[in-house]
C-alpha positions in Angstrom: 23.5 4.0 5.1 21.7 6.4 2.9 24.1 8.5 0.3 22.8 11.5 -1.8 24.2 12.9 -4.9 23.5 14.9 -7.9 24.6 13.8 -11.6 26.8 16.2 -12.5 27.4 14.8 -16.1 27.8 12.1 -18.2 31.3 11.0 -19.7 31.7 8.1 -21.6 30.1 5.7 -19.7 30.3 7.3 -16.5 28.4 9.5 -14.4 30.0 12.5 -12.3 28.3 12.9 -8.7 29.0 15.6 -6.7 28.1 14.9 -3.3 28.8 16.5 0.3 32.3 14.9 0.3 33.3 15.7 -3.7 32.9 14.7 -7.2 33.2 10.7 -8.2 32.5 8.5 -11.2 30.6 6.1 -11.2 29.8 3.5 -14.2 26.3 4.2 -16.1 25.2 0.6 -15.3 25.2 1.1 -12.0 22.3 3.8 -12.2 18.9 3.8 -13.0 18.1 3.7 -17.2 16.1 7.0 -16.8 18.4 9.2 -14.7 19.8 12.1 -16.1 21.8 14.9 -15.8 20.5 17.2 -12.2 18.3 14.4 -11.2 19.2 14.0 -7.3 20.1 10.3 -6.4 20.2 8.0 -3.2 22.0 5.4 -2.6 20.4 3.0 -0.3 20.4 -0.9 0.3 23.0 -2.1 -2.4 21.4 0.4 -4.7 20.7 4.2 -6.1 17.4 5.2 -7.3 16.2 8.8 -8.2 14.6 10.8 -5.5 12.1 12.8 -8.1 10.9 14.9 -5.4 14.4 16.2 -4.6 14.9 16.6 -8.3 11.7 18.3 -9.1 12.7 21.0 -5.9 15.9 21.4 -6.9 14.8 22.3 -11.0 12.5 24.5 -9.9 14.8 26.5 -7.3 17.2 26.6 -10.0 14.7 27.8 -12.6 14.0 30.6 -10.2 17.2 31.6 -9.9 18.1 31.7 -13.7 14.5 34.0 -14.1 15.9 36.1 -11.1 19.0 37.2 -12.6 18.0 37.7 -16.0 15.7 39.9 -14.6 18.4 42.1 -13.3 17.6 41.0 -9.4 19.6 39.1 -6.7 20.1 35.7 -5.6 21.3 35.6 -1.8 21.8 32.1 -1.1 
């Protein structure tokens, strides 16, 4: 079973995921050393690792976005 989720933030030493069904913590040692805040993560056999490719689209949409509105335009999503 494959589980996605995006580090939300880091507190203490915990991460908070959102994922499709809500915000969790989950304990920094359980993730990989280099993950970070927005990376996108999977969880998959035992085990989360960060799905760069997912992260990279998903920095670069938001990027976007940001340039977007401080332009003065719209962002329909």
């Amino acid at each position: 079973m494959k589980i996605m989720a995006v580090i939300d933030r880091f507190e203490g030493d915990y991460a908070v995921l959102e994922t499709d069904e809500g915000m969790t913590d989950i304990h920094r040692g359980h993730l990989p050393g280099a993950a970070r805040e927005g990376d996108v993560l999977i969880y998959s056999c035992g085990g989360w690792s960060i799905d760069r490719k997912a992260t990279e689209e998903r920095r670069r949409a938001n990027s976007d976005r940001l340039k977007e509105l401080l332009r003065g335009g719209r962002t329909d999503d």
